[in-house]
N, C-alpha and C positions, 0 to 999 in steps of 0.2 A: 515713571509714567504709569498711569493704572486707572483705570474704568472704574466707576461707583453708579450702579443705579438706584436710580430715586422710586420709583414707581411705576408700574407697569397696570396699564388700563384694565378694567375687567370682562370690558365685553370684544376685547381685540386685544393681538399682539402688540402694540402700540407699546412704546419702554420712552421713560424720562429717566437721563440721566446725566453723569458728569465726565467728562475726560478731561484726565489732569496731564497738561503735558509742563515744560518748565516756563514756556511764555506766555500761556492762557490755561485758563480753566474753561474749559469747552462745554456750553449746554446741547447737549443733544433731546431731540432732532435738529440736528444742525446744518444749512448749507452753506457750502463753498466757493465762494467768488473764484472764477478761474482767472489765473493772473501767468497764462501761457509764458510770456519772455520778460516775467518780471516787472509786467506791470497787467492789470484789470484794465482792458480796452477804453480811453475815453473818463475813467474816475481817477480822480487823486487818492493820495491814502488818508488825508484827511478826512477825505468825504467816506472812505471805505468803514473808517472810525465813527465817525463823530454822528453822520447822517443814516450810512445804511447798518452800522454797530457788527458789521462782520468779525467775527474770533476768528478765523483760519483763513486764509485763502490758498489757492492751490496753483504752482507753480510747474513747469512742462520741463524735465530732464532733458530730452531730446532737443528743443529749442535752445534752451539755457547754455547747453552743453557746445551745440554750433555757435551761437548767439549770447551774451558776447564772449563765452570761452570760458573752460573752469581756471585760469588763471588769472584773471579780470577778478569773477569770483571771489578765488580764494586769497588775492592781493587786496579785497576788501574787508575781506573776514570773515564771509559768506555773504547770502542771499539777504538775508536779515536785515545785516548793515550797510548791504550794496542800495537796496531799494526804500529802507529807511521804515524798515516794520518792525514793531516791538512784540507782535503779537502771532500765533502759532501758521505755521507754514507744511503743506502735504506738496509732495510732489510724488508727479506717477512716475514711472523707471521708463517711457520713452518706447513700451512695446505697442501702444495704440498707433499712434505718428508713424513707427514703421511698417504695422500692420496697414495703415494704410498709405504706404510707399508700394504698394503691391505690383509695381512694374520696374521698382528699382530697390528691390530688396529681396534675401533667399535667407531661409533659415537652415541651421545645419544643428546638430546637437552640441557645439561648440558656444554659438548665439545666431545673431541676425545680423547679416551683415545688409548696409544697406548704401545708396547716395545719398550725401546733402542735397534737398532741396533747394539750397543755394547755391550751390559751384558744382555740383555733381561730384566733389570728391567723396571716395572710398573710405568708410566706416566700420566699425563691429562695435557690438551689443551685445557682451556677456554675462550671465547673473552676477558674478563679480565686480566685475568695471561696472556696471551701472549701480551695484554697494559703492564702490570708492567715487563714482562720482555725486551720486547723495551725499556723500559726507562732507564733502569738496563744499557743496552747495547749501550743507546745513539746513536739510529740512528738518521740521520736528517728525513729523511721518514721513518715511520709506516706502517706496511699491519695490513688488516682487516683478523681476522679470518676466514676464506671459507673452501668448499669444491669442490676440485675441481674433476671435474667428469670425466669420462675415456671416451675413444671412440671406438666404439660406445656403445651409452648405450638407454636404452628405455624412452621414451617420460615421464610416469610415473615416474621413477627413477629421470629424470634430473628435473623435479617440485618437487617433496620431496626434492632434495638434495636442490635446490634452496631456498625452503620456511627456511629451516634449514640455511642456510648464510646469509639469512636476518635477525632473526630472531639473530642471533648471529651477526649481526651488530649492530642492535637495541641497544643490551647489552656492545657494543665494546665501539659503539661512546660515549654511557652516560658514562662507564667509564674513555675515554679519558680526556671528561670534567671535571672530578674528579680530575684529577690527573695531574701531573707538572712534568716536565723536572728535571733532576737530576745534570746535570752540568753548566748549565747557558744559554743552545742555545735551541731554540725553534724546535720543533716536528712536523710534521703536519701526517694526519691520514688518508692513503687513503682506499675507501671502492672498494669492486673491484666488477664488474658486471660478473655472471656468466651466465648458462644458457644452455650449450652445444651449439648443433649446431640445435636448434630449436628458429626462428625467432620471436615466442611471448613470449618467456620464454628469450630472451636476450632484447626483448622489453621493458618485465615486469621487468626486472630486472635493465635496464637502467632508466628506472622511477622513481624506488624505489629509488638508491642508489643519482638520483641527488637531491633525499629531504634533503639530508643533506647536511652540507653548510661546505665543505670537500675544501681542498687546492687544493686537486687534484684528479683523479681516476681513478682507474685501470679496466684490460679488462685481466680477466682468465680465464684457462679452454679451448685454444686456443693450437695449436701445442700442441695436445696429440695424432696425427697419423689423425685428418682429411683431408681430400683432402685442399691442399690449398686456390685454388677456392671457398670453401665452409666456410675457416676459411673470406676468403677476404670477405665474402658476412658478414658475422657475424660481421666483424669491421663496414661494413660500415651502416647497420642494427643501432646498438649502439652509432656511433659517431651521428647519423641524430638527437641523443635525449640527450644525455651529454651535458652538456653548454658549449659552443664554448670559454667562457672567461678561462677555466679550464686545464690543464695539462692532460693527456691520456697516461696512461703508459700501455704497451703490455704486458703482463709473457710472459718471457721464450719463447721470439722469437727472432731473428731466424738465419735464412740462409742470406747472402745480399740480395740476391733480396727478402726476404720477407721483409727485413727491407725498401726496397724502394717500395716497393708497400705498407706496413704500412703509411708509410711516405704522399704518393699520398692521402691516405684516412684520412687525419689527425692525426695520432698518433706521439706523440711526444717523448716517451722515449722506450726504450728498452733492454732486458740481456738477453744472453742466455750463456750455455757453450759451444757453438760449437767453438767458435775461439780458445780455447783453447783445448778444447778436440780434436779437430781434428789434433792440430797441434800435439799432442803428439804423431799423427799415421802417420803424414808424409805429410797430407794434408795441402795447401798454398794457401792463396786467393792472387790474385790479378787485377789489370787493365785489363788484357787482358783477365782471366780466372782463371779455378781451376787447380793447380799442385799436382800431385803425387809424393811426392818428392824421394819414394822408387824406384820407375822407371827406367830402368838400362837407360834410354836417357840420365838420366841427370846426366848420370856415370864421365864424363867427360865435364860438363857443369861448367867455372867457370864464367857466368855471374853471374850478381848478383840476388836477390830470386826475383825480383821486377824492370827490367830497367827504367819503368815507376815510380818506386817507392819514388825516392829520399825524395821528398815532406812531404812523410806520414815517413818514417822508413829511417837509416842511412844502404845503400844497401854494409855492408864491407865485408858482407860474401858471398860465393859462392852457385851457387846451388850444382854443388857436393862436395861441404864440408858439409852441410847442408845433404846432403843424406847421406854420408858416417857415419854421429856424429847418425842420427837418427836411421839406420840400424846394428850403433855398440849398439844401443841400450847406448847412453852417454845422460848424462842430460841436457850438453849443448845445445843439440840438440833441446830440449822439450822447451828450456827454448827460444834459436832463433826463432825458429817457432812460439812458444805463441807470444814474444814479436811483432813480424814480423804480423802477424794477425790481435791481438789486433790493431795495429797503421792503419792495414786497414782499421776493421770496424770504427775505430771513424775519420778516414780520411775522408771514406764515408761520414758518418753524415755529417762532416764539409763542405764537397762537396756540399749537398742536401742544407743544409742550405743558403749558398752561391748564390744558383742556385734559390732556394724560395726567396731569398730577391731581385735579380736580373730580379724574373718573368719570368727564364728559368726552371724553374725545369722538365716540363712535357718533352722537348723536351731529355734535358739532364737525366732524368730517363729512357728512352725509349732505347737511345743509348747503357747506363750504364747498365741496365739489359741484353741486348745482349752480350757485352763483359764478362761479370762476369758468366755468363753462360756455358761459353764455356770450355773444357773440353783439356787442354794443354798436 
């Protein structure tokens, strides 16, 4: 597995490139459908294919692991063949989930011990068992065990949490090296920089984690309620000291224009649940803007969700049939909007990409964040 970039914009950080893992060749800027227990809320994986043309999606340790069990799992042969994907799989190592168990979970320098959300049974999270249960699971990418820390939080708190995720990288990475892949395709193991929203603690932390000689690396601990601006300063704080030949993957962001202001600053991958989540409440990205699809306007609207849209998603439905399925509260409804969404954001990507290898990106990000903005 190994990172190749294509092109990097002139008038921004902005990079196009490739990551080659063994089940896809990955175009970066790229986002990633979050596929929490194994499936993306509401889409088939045909439609993950065919419609929205997703390469990775991103699959939830913690869940998988409760839910349906790594012996389910591994009696199928992994993740891959359990859910019938052929194509490249990330999974986070399950420290977010229990970072926010924060009334049923303690961390100790051992890991995190925490309750299932389900039965309230007694658990541990340690950078090693969460290596053997990736493996278990066959993601193509690995998370490092972290803690990610809330906002805001105190100066004091985010250097102890921090000393403690390195500290359990240390232990992560020598066990990765131990250990071997379970079905025949190679693993890589990203370490993630944390540090809140304090500039020498995501310094120090960006230091630390490019000592080791990682496929790739992650940037967490970001979109937990800070001011944007503040999260922007933080990426670009950490990109100045990551190695430029490496991959950069965001947690759990975001909105589009955070994805393209990510993008401007170097970041190259991406997940979050909002394309999906939102679409289950009626909310619509598109070209022009954001739609409310509950909206009595669009009572009688049978353009399509997207006129602009052809390109990215097949525009066969209406907007008010689309309102109507979503307000009778019909699954179809969840399931058009998800698909419809998803096809935006990795439209988008595919856009930026395009616009980076062309040397237009900055002008075409500028414009694109004004229309995406707007409120239809």
């Amino acid at each position: 597995m190994h990172f190749e970039l294509i092109n990097n914009d002139s008038k921004s950080n902005a990079r196009a490139g490739k990551l080659h893992t063994d089940h896809q060749i990955i175009e970066t800027p790229i986002f990633m459908p979050v596929g929490t227990v194994g499936s993306v809320k509401a889409v088939h994986q045909h439609e993950l294919k065919d419609d929205i043309k997703a390469q990775i999606i991103l699959g939830n340790t913690y869940h998988l692991y409760l839910r349906p069990g790594l012996e389910v799992i591994q009696n199928a042969g992994g993740l891959h063949k359990f859910i019938n994907w052929d194509r490249a799989i990330l999974t986070d190592s399950g420290g977010y989930q229990v970072f926010s168990l924060a009334a049923n979970r303690k961390l100790t320098d051992e890991g995190a011990i925490f309750k299932s959300h389900i039965d309230g049974s007694k658990h541990i999270f340690t950078p090693e068992n969460v290596i053997d249960t990736q493996r278990i699971i066959g993601s193509d990418i690995m998370m490092a065990l972290d803690e990610c820390t809330p906002y805001p939080c105190e100066y004091k708190y985010a250097k102890n949490s921090l000393d403690l995720t390195h500290k359990w990288l240390e232990r992560g990475f020598a066990h990765y090296k131990k250990t071997e892949p379970l079905y025949g395709h190679n693993q890589a193991y990203f370490p993630i920089v944390q540090g809140s929203v304090y500039k020498d603690l995501r310094q120090k932390s960006a230091e630390f984690v490019s000592k080791f000689d990682a496929i790739g690396y992650a940037i967490g601990g970001l979109s937990v309620g800070e001011p944007a601006e503040m999260m922007y300063e933080m990426i670009e704080v950490v990109n100045e000291i990551l190695p430029k030949e490496k991959p950069r993957y965001l947690m759990g962001v975001g909105t589009p224009v955070n994805i393209l202001e990510g993008i401007e600053r170097g970041i190259d991958m991406f997940d979050c649940v909002m394309p999906t989540r939102n679409a289950r409440n009626g909310m619509l990205f598109t070209q022009k803007g954001i739609i409310n699809i509950k909206n009595v306007k669009w009572k009688n609207d049978f353009s399509p969700l997207d006129p602009d849209g052809t390109s990215y998603v097949d525009s066969q439905y209406s907007k008010a049939y689309l309102r109507h399925l979503i307000i009778a509260n019909e699954r179809l409804g969840a399931q058009i909007a998800s698909v419809h969404n998803l096809a935006f954001y990795l439209w988008l990507v595919k856009e930026a990409r395009k616009n980076i290898i062309n040397d237009t990106f900055k002008e075409w990000k500028n414009e694109m964040v004004k229309n995406i903005s707007t409120r239809l």
